[in-house]
C-alpha positions in Angstrom: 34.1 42.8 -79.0 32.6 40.9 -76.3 36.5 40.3 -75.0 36.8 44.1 -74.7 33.8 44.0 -72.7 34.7 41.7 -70.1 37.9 43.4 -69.8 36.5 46.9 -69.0 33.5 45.1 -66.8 36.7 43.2 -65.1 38.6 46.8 -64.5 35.5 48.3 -63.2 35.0 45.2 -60.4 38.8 45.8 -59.5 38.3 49.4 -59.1 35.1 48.9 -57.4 36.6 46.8 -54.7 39.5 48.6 -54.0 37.1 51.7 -52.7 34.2 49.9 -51.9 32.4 48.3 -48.9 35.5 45.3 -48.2 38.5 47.7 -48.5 37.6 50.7 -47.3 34.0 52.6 -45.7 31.7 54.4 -48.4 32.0 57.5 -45.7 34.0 58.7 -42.5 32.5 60.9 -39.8 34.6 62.9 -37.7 32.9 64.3 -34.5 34.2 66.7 -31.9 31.9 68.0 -29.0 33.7 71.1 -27.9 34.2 70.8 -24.0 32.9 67.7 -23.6 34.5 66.0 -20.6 35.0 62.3 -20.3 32.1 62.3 -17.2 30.0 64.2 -19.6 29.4 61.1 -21.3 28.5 58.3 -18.2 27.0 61.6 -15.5 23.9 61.5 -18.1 24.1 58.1 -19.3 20.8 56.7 -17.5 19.4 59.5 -19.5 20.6 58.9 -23.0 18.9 57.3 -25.6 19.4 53.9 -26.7 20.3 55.0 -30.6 22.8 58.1 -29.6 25.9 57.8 -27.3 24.8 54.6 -25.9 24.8 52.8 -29.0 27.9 54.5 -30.0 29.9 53.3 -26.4 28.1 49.7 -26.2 28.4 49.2 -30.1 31.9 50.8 -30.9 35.3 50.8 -29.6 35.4 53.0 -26.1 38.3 54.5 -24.9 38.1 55.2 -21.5 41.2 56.6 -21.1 42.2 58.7 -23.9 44.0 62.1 -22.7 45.3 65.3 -24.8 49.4 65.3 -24.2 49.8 68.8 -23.8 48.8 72.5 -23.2 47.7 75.3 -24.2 44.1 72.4 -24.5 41.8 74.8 -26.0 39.3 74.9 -29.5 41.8 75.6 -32.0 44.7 73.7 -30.9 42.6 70.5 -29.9 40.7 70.2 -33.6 44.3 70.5 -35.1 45.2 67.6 -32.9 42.8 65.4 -33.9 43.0 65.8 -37.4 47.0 65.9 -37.8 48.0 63.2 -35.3 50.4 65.7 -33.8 50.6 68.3 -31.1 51.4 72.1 -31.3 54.9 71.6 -31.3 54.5 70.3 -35.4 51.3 71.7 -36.2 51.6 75.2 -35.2 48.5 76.2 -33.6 50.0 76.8 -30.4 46.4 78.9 -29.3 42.9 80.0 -30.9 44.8 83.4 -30.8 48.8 84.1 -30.7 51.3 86.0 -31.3 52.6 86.4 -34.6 56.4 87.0 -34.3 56.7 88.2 -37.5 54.2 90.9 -38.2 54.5 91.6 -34.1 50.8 91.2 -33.2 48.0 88.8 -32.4 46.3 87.0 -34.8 43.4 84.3 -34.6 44.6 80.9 -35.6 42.7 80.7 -38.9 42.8 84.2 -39.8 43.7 84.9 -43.2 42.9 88.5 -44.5 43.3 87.7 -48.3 40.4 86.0 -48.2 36.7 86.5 -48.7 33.9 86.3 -47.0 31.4 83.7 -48.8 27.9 84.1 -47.8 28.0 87.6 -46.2 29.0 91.1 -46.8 31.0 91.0 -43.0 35.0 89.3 -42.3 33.9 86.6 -40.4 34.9 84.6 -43.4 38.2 85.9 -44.1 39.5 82.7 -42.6 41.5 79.7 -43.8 43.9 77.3 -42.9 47.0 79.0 -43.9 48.4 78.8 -40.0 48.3 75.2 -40.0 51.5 73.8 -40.8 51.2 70.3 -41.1 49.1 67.8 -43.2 45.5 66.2 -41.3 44.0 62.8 -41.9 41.8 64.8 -44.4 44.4 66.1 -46.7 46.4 62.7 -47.0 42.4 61.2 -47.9 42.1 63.7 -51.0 46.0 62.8 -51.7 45.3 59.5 -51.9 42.6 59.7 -54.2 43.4 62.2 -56.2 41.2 64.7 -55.0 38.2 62.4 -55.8 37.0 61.4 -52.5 34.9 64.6 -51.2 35.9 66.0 -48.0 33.4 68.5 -45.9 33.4 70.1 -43.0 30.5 72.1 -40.5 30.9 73.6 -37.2 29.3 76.8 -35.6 33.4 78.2 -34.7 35.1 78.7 -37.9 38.1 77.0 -36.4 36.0 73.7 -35.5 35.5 73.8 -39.5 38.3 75.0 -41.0 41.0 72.9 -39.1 39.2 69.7 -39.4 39.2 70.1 -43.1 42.4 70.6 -43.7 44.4 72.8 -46.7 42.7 70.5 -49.5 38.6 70.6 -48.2 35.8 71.0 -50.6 34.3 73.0 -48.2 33.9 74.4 -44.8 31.4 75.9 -43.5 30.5 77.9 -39.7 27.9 80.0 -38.7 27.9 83.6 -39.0 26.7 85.3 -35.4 25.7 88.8 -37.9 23.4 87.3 -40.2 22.6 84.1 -38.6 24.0 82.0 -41.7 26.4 79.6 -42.7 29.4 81.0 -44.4 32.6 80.1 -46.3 35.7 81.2 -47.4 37.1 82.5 -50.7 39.8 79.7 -49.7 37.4 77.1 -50.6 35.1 78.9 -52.9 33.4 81.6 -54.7 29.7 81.4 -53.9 27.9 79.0 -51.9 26.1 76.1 -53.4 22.7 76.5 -54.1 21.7 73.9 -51.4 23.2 76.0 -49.0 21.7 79.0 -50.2 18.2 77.5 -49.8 19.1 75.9 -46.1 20.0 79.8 -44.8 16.7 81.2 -46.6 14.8 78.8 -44.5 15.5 80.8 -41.5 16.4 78.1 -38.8 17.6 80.0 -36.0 14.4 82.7 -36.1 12.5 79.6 -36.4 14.1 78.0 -32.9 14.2 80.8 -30.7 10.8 81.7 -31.6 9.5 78.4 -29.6 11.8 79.3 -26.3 14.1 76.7 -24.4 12.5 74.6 -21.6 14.1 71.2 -20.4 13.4 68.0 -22.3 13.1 66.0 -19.6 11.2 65.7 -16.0 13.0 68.5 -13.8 13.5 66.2 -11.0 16.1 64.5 -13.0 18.6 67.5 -13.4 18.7 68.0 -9.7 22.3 66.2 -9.9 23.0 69.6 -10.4 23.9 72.7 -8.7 20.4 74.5 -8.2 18.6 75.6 -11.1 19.3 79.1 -9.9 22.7 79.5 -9.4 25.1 82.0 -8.6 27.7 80.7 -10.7 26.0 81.2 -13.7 25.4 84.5 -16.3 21.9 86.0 -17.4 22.6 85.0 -20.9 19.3 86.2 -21.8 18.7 89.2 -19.8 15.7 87.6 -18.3 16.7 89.1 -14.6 17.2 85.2 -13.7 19.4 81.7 -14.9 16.6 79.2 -14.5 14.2 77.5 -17.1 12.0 78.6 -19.1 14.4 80.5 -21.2 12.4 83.1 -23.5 14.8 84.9 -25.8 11.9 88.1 -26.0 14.6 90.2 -24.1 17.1 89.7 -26.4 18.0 92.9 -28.9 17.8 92.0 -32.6 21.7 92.9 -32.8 22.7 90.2 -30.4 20.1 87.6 -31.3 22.4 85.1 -33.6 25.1 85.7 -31.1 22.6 84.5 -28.2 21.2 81.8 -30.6 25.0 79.9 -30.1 23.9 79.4 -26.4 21.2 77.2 -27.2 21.0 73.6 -27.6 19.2 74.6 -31.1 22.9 75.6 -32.5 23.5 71.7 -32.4 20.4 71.2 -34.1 21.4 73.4 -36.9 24.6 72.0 -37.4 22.9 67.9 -37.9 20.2 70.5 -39.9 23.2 71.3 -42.0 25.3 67.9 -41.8 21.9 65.9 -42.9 21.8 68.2 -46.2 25.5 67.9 -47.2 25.0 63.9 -46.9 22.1 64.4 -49.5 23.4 67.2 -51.4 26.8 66.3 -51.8 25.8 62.8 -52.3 28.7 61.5 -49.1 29.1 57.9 -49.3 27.6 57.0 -52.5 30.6 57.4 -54.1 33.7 55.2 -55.4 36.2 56.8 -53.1 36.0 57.1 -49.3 34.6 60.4 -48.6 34.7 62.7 -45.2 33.0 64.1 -43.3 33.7 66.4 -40.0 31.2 67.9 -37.4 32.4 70.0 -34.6 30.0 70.6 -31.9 30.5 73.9 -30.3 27.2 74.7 -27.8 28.9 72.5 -25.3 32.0 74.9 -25.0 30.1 78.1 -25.7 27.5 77.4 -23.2 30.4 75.7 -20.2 32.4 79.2 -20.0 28.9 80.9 -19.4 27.4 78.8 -17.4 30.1 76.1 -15.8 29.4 72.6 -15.9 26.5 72.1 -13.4 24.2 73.9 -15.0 20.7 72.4 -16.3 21.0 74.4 -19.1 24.3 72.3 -19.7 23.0 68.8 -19.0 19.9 69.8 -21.4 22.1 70.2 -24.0 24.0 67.0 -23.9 20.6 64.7 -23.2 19.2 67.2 -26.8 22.7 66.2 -28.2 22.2 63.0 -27.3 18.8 63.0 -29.4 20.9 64.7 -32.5 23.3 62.2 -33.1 21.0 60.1 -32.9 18.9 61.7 -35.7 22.3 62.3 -37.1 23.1 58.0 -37.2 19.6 57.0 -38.6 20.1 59.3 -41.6 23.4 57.7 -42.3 22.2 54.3 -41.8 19.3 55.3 -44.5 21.9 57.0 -47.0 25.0 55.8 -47.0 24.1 52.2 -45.1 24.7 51.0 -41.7 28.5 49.2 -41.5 29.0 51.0 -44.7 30.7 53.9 -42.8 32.9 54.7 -40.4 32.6 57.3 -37.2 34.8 58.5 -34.4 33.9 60.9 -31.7 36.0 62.5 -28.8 36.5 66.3 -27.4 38.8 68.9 -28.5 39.5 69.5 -24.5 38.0 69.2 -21.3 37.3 71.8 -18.6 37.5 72.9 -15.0 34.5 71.8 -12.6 32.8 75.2 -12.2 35.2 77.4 -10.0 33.0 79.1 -8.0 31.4 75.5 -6.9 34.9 74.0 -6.1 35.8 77.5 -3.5 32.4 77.3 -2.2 33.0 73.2 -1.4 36.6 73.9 -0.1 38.3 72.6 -3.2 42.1 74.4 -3.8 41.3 76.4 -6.8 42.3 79.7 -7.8 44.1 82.5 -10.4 47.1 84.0 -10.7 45.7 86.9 -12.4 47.2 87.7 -16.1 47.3 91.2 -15.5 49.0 91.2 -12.3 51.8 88.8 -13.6 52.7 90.9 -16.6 52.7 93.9 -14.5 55.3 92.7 -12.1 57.4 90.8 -14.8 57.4 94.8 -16.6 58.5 95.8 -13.4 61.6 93.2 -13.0 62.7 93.8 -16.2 63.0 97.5 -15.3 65.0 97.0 -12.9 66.9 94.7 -13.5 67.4 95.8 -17.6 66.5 99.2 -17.3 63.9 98.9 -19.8 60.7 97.3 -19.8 61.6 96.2 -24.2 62.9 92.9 -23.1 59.6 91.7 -23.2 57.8 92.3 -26.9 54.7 90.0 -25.6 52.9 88.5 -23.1 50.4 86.1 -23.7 49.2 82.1 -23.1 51.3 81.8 -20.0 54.6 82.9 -22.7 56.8 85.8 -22.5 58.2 86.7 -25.7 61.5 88.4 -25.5 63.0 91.2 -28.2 66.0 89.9 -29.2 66.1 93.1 -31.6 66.5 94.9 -28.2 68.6 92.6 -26.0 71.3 92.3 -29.0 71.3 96.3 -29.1 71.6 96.8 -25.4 74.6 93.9 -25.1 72.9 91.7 -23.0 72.8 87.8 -22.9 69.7 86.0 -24.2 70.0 83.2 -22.0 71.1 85.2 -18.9 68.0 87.0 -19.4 65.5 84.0 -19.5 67.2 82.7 -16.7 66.8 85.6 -14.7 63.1 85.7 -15.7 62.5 82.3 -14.6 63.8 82.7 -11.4 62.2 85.5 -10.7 59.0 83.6 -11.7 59.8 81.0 -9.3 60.2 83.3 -6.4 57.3 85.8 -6.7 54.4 83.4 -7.7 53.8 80.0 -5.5 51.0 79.7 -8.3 53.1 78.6 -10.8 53.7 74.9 -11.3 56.6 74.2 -14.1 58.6 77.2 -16.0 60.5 76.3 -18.5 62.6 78.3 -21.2 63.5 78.1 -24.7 67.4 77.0 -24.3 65.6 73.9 -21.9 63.0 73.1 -24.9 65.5 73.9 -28.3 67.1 70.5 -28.0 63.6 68.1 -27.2 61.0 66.7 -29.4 57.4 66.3 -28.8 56.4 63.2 -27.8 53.2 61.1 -27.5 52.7 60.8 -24.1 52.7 63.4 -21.5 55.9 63.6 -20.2 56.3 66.8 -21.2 52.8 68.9 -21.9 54.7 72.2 -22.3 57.2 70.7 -24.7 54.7 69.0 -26.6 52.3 72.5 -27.0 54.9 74.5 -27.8 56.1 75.4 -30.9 60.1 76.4 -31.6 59.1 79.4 -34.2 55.8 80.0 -33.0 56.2 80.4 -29.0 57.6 82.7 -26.7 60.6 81.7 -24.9 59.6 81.5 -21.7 56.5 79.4 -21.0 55.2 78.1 -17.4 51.9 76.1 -16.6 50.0 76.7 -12.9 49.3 74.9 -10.1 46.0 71.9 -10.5 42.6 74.2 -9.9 44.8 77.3 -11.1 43.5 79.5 -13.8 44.9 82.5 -15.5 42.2 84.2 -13.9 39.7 83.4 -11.2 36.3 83.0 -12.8 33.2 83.7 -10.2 30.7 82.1 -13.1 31.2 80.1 -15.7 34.0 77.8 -16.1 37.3 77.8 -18.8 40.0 74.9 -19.6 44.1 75.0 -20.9 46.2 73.1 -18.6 47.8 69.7 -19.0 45.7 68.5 -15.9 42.8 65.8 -16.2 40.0 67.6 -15.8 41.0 69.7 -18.8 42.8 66.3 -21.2 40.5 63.4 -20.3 38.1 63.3 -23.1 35.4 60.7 -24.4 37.2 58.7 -27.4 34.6 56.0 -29.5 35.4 54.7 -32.3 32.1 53.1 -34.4 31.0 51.7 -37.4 32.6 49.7 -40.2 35.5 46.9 -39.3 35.2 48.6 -35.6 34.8 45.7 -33.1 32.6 46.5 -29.9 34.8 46.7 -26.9 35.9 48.7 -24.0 39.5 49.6 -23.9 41.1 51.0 -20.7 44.3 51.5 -21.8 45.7 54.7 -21.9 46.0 56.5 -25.3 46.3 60.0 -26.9 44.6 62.7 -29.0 47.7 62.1 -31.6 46.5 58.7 -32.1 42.9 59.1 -33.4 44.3 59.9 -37.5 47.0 57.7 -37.5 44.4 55.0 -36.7 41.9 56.6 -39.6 44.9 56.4 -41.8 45.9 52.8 -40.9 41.7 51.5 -41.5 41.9 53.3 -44.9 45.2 52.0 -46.1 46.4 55.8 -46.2 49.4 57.8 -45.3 49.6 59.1 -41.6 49.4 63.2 -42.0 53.0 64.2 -42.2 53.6 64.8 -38.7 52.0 62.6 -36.9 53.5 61.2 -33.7 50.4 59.1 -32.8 50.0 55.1 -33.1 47.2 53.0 -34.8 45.1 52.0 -31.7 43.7 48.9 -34.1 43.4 47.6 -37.6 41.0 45.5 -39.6 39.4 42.9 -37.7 
């Protein structure tokens, strides 16, 4: 008997150190801060804490030169980036919204109209991850362990949650701008857990914008800033001005858990949230590596508003700043410090506020999306006598009906040619055109030598696809700012790696988006996700 014994206590030890604290972290912690630029992180960096993304940089692994290798760089594509160590090319989500081919319309990149909504009685949660066609670092996790190392994800954007998660999540969650809640999907589950039940009754966002927004710190220290009040900025509130305070009394009750996303207090609900899944779902205190992902999204939300010299802006990353760090003391208390293991980098960058740049001389500009399709319709009228050659327009791709060019005898490639060249001639905007016989026969690749290759997708895309001129956008914004070139105001992005087996260092090498889950997978002892194309940046040290 006491031989059996020692046998199963000698199993259980084996077991035990193959998932625990020597082989592999208790927990991993994805974060993504939509937008956030790589100067986001050293503009403010006198004014960070010493426990939030200082302690992360001067503690962790910094990459100071990571950059996304293609474009379309926007929410949805970057956060399936990340996660599947590929580009659009394998992973499919060539946009946030495209056009589906198939049913010959556009869809958002985690629609999914089987599902329900979980949480609510609206169809912001008929969402899933049914558009994503490769594996992420979390799905090769849960295959690894048999679906016994918990996987969750939270963002405000259902994308930021969904993608992150991957097909095999135990749950995602985003907030609902109706009802002010978190929310899932019948993908995941059929009713919420009772933990998140209780966090919506407690009424967090009522709760925040009751107490208004004024800046954290001395104002004298945001005045590396355009002015306070600034033209290129929108009346988000409808106070009749863009400078602080910020009262939301002007806000209608329809449009107040929109408005509440374009506060720094959208953060707070999402560490609110993360904070009660690490309790709740007991993350880290497990015998399998758990995971868990946190998107950001204020940062993005609040940037195309208000551009990136805004107060309002800077507020919310030194508040942010405050968050993770509230975010990284309750890890250290629950799952351990060194007992887990965290990255964080950006799902894109963005443009320096336009209006700004033209004000200061800078070459900046838009082609104007409206203008472009109507001359293209145009061409093809007179050229084809019949404006069906094109079946859509949309993310700098032209999508051509072969349906009607095979009916009215005319030569697919003659016609893409013809396109392109007419593209060349009329627009001195346009930087690169390039068409689908050009892109059939190459493969994405890690590195940028070719962004439109590398986010662009052979069933997916249109076949004609062309990027603009540095500064450029699709349209010319007066306020507010956008991102989705391959240039590096929009690709370089903070990268940090932290935690357990993660030596401190600063690495100035360059490196890619792809490479963040191949080197998740390579710490763990996993599988890469299917498609990755991205290296291990280190291993164990």
């Amino acid at each position: 008997m006491k031989s059996k014994t020692i046998i199963i206590v000698f199993t259980l030890l084996i077991v035990a150190s193959l998932f625990g604290q020597n082989e592999r972290p208790k927990l991993v912690i994805g974060i993504v801060v939509d937008q956030m630029r790589f100067t986001d992180l050293y503009r403010y960096y006198h004014l960070y804490s010493e426990n939030g993304f200082k302690r992360l940089a001067e503690q962790g692994s910094n990459f100071t030169y990571a950059h996304y290798n293609y474009e379309l760089t926007s929410t949805g594509p970057g956060h399936a980036s990340i996660y599947t160590g590929t580009t659009p090319f394998f992973h499919g989500i060539i946009g946030n919204d495209f056009y589906d081919k198939r049913n010959k319309k556009m869809i958002n990149c985690v629609q999914d109209d089987l599902q329900i909504t979980v949480g609510s009685e609206n169809v912001n949660g008929k969402k899933s991850p049914v558009n994503l066609l490769a594996s992420t670092i979390t799905d090769e996790l849960k295959l690894f362990t048999n679906k016994k190392s918990k996987v969750i994800s939270i963002s405000i954007k259902d994308r930021g949650a969904i993608l992150p998660g991957g097909h095999l999540a135990d749950a995602a969650y985003w907030y609902d701008n109706k009802t002010g809640n978190f929310i899932s999907s019948s993908y995941y589950m059929e009713k919420l857990p009772e933990w998140v039940n209780e966090f919506n009754s407690k009424k967090y966002p009522d709760i925040y914008l009751a107490n208004g927004w004024n800046l954290l710190l001395d104002k004298s220290v945001y005045e590396i800033n355009s002015p306070d009040e600034s033209p290129y900025e929108k009346d988000l509130f409808k106070e009749g001005k863009t400078s602080f305070p910020h009262s939301f009394k002007n806000i209608i009750p329809e449009e107040k858990f929109s408005s509440f996303q374009l506060t720094p207090f959208a953060n707070q609900l999402v560490v609110d949230l993360a904070k009660e899944a690490i309790v709740n779902e007991k993350l880290g205190q497990n015998n399998y590596t758990d995971f868990l992902a946190i998107s950001f999204s204020v940062t993005d939300l609040m940037a195309h508003e208000l551009g990136n010299y805004s107060y309002e802006l800077m507020d919310t990353y030194l508040r942010l700043d405050r968050q993770i760090s509230e975010l990284l003391n309750t890890l250290d208390q629950k799952v351990g410090r060194g007992n887990y293991l965290l990255f964080l980098t950006s799902d894109h960058g963005g443009l320096e506020t336009p209006g700004y740049l033209r004000e200061n001389k800078m070459p900046v500009g838009g082609i104007g999306t409206e203008s472009v399709r109507d001359s293209i319709i145009n061409f093809v009228k007179r050229e084809f006598y019949s404006e069906e050659v094109i079946e859509d327009f949309s993310n700098r791709q032209i999508f051509l009906s072969r349906e009607f060019i095979r009916k009215a005898g005319l030569d697919l490639s003659d016609v893409q040619r013809k396109i392109r060249d007419y593209l060349r001639e009329t627009f001195s905007e346009i930087q690169s055109i390039n068409i689908r016989e050009d892109l059939e026969n190459q493969v994405a690749s890690r590195t940028t030598t070719n962004s439109i290759l590398n986010g662009w997708n052979p069933s997916r895309s249109g076949d004609i696809a062309y990027n603009l001129l540095p500064g450029y956008l699709n349209n010319y914004l007066e306020k507010g700012t956008t991102h989705s070139s391959s240039y590096s105001y929009d690709t370089h992005i903070p990268l940090i790696f932290y935690g357990w087996n993660i030596p401190s260092k600063e690495i100035n090498e360059p490196v890619f988006i792809v490479d963040i889950a191949p080197t998740i997978a390579n710490l763990l002892k996993i599988n890469e996700p299917n498609a990755c194309i991205g290296i291990p940046l280190f291993g164990e040290e």
